[in-house]
Steps between C-alpha positions, in 0.01 A plus 500: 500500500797501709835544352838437648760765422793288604369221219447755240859634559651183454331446195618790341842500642501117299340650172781785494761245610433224181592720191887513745497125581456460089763780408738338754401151344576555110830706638608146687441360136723712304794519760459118455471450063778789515719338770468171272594694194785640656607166604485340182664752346791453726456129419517582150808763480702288749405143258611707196823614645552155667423327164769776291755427772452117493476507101881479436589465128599157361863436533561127432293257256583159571432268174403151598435159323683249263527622218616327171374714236431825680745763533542628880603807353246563260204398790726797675483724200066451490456549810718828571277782316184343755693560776359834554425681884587269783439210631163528647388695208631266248275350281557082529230424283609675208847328544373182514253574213760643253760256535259166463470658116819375475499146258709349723411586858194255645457660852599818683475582839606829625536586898627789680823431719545829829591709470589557154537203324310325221502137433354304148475126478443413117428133410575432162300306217564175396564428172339200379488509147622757176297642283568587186791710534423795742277360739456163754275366702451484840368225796182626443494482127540896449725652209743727607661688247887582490717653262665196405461149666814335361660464797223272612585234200537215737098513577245365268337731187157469525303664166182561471206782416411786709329454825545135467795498790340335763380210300788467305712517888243222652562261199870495543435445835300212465771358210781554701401329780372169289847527317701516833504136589632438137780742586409718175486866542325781254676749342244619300093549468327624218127566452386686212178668344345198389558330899784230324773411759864414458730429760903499507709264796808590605650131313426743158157245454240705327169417553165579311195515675210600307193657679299314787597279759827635593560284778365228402724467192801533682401219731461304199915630364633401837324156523703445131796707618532237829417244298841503316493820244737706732741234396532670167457842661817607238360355175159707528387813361167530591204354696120557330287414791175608337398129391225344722680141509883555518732768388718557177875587536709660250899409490758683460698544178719264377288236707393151365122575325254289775247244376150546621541346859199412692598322796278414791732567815424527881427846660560624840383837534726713737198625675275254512686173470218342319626220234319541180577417117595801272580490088753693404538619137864627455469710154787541199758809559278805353155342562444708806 
């Protein structure tokens, strides 16, 4: 067989010449992973010292909101130990956190103002309702507690048992608004352990309830209250709304004692405005 030198050269020049091509290969690689690395670490030195430099330290906190039972300078005094590094290290979530623990603060938002400036917006809660004597309620039916509510005397006391606050907030809802029309306001809801209800209006009319049918009772005292009881709105003591066919009221002192009176009158339910008969049993002073 005829072989031909000049092919057989070639052949081992290329043998001897691929272990170089590979050396020269995986060399190309790890001038390009370390030219990377050395590039990101310039990224990452240069970030860091552009991050210190723009990281000024806090020099103004700007307290926002209206505010008529939170201090501006106490919301200053919370939030002055959290202010801690600068401003793009600050923590806003933890400042926002911390000072919604406060009874009377609803909302906080917290937002960074360049270059060193710090600005909180605090919406306040809205007092509905006291209760008891350290604590009210809220829009939403939650009980806040405060060291002393007396300040908010001009709002209605709602009593009641624990974890019954939401109810307890939806029921005077629902009896305030029926009362509205009749221009009678509550001062006062009670509901205790056994679910009985009493109710105090701002006239100094005290109202017993009973248990059950809330509502539908006190549609039944404002169809008699229309009907011409609010008349002698100064003679009464008391209202017992817990009969089924009319209600018993209890006079104050010093007031003529009232014959059983069972009249049939007209109704016209504020509501409603449906005519309808009603008997109305009007009880002696002390029945009630």
């Amino acid at each position: 067989m005829v072989v031909n030198r000049h092919q057989g050269g070639a052949a081992r020049r290329e043998e001897q010449r691929a272990p170089l091509r590979e050396r020269l290969r995986w060399l190309t690689r790890s001038l390009s992973v370390l030219s990377l690395l050395v590039v990101l670490i310039g990224v990452l030195w240069g970030g860091e010292k552009v991050f210190h430099k723009l990281d000024v330290p806090i020099g103004v906190i700007a307290i926002k909101g209206e505010f008529s039972h939170v201090d501006q300078s106490e919301v200053q005094r919370l939030v002055e130990p959290l202010v801690k590094g600068g401003i793009l290290s600050l923590d806003l979530a933890k400042i926002r956190s911390e000072l919604e623990l406060q009874p009377w603060i609803e909302a906080v938002a917290v937002s960074r103002q360049w270059p060193g400036g710090l600005v909180i917006s605090v919406v306040e809660e809205t007092p509905i309702a006291r209760w008891g004597t350290q604590g009210f309620l809220n829009s939403r039916g939650e009980m806040l507690t405060i060291k002393d509510n007396s300040k908010l005397a001009h709002l209605p006391l709602l009593q009641g048992q624990g974890h019954t606050e939401r109810s307890l907030m939806k029921s005077y809802r629902e009896i305030a608004q029926l009362l509205q029309p009749a221009n009678l306001k509550i001062t006062g809801l009670k509901r205790d352990q056994r679910g009985a209800w009493w109710l105090s209006l701002s006239n100094g009319l005290e109202l017993v309830i009973g248990r059950g049918q809330v509502v539908e009772k006190m549609r039944r005292f404002l169809v008699v209250w229309m009907s011409g009881l609010k008349d002698k709105a100064g003679q009464i003591a008391r209202v017992d709304v817990r009969y089924d066919n009319g209600i018993a009221v209890q006079w104050v002192e010093n007031t003529a004692a009232a014959m059983l009176w069972q009249p049939v009158v007209k109704k016209q339910v504020v509501q409603q405005q449906v005519v309808q008969e009603l008997t109305i049993a009007l009880g002696k002073p002390g029945q009630v």
